[in-house]
C-alpha positions in Angstrom: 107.0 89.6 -42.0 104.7 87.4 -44.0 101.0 88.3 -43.8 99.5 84.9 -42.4 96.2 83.4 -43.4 93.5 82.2 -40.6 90.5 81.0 -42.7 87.3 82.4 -41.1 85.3 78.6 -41.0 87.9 77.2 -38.7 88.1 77.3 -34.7 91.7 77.7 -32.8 92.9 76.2 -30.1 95.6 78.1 -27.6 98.3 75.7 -28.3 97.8 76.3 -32.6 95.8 73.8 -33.7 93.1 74.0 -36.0 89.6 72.4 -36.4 87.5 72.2 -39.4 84.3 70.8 -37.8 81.9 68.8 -40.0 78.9 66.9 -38.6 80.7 65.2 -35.7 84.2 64.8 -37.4 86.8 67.2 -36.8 89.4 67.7 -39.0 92.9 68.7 -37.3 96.1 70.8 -38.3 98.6 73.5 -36.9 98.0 77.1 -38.2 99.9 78.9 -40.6 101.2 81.2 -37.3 102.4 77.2 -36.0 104.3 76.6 -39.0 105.7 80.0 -39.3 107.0 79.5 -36.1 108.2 76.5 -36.6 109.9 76.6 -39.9 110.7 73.9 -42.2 108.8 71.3 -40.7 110.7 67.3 -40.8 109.1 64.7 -39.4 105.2 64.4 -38.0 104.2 61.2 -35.1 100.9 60.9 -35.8 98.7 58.6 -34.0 97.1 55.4 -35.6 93.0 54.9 -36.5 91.3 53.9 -33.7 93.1 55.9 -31.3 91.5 57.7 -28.1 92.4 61.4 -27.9 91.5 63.5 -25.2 91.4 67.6 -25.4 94.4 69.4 -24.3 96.2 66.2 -24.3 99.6 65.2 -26.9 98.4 63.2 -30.0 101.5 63.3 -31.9 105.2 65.4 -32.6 106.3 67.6 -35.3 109.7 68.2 -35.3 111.1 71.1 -37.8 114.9 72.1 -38.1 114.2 74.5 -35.4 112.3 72.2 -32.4 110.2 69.6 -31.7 107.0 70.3 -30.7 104.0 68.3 -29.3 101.0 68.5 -31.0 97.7 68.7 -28.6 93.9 67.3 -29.3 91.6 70.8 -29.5 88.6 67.9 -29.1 88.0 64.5 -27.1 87.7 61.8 -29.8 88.5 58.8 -31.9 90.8 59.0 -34.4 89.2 57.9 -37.6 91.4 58.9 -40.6 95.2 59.8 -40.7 96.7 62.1 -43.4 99.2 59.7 -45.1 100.3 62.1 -46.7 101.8 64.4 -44.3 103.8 61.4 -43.1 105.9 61.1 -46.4 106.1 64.9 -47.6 105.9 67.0 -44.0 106.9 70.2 -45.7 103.0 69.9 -46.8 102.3 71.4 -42.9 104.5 74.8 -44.8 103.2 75.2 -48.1 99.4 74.1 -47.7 98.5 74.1 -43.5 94.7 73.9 -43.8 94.1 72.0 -46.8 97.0 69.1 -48.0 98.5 69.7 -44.4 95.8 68.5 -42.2 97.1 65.8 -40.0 94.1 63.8 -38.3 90.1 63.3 -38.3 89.0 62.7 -35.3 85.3 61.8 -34.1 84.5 64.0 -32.3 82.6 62.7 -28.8 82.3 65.6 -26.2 80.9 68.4 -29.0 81.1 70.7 -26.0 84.9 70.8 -25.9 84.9 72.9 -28.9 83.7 75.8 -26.9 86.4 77.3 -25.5 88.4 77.3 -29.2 88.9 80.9 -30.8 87.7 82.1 -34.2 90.2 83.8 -36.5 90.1 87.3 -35.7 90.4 86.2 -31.5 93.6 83.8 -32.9 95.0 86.5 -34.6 94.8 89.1 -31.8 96.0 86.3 -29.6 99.0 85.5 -31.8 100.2 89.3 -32.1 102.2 89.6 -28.8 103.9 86.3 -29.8 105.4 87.3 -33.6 
């Protein structure tokens, strides 16, 4: 079994997103243990700028050769930035999940709902029942 990677600056949310908090903008992915999961990832839906997203609540769809699955906001917020990127080239979300592979940026209004998310040694002991 590959040995995943949960980078220690990042906060996890139960469903397997990621946030990489800076100031008041959180910056959004799916973990390494999401992709692994999912396997080669096909397609992302990813919502536009502008957009209302509230935590807990579907943003957007990956969909891998495997499933479809929805992707949920760790934070309530605005969407203020959109990885491109990830749109044209979704194997990105396998080969690079926390850097090339983020998907959104989201300003972040209720800093409170970032409370309940896990560091990476609680997301790792969460994920071990589940490999």
């Amino acid at each position: 079994m590959a040995q995943l990677n949960y980078p220690s600056d990042l906060k996890y949310a139960r469903t397997d997103e990621w946030v990489r908090l800076e100031g008041d903008i959180a910056t959004i992915g799916i973990s390494d243990f999401a992709q692994d999961q999912l396997n080669d990832v096909v397609f992302v839906e990813l919502p536009e700028v502008g957009t209302e997203v509230k935590k807990g609540e579907p943003f957007g769809t990956v969909e891998s050769v495997k499933a479809a699955s929805d992707l949920n906001a760790p934070v309530t917020g605005t969407v203020t930035e959109v990885n491109d990127a990830v749109r044209d080239n979704p194997e990105l979300i396998n080969s690079d999940p926390y850097e090339r592979g983020w998907l959104i940026k989201v300003k972040v209004s209720d800093p409170d709902s970032l409370n309940d998310l896990m560091d990476s040694a609680a997301y790792a002991k969460y994920n071990e029942p589940r490999m």
